[in-house]
Phi, psi and omega in degrees: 000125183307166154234333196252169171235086184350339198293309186337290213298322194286327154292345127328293164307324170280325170291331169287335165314327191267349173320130154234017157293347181230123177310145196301340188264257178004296198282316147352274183304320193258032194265310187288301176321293174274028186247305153337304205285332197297291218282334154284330196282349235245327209243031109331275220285351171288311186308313196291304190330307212286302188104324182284112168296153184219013184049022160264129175242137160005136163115315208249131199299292171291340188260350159286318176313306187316317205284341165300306194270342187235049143341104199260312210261171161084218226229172175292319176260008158264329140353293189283331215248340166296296184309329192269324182332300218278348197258323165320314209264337166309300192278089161201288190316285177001291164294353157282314188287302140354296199277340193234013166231340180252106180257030156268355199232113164296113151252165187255162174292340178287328176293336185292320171302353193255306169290324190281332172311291212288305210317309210283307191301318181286334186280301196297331175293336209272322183271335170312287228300355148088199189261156206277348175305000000 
């Protein structure tokens, strides 16, 4: 059962964007990075929540996204509407991993401002999909 509210952390990220305390590459990761972690925890605690197995266990990056993207239960179009989730949280990952291990790659605030948008469309797809039965 959630306790915290993911919403918080993605506003932080998005609020950090307006920083001149740091340079723009700085503020960039850590802005794209907890604008991720919102959208994972967000569609984690759907999952943990959800009552279903679904073959997800605490934790694992990938195996949430999977359980998103090749979704077995409900209708066709929570199915469908799942699966886009699950291909958001993949590029939305991408781009986290970029921000916090590759310091040959600059990122700018417009992508982090680009990435904290999809956090937001996903954390909201995620409330749209209703109970997954």
């Amino acid at each position: 059962m959630a306790s915290y509210n993911w919403d918080l952390y993605l506003r932080f990220a998005v609020n950090i964007l307006g920083s001149v305390e740091f340079d723009e590459d700085t503020i960039a990761r850590v802005a794209t990075s907890r604008a991720y972690y919102a959208a994972f925890h967000a569609a984690e605690d759907y999952l943990l929540d959800s009552g279903v197995e679904v073959g997800y266990r605490s934790g694992s990056h990938e195996t949430l996204c999977r359980c998103f993207k090749e979704m077995k239960y409900g209708t066709k179009n929570f199915r469908v509407s799942c699966s886009n989730i699950g291909n958001m949280l993949i590029t939305l990952k991408k781009q986290r991993k970029c921000a916090d291990y590759k310091a040959n790659v600059p990122l700018s605030k417009k992508v982090a401002n680009k990435n904290c948008v999809q956090a937001q469309e996903i954390i909201n797809k995620i409330r749209a999909l209703g109970s997954i039965s």
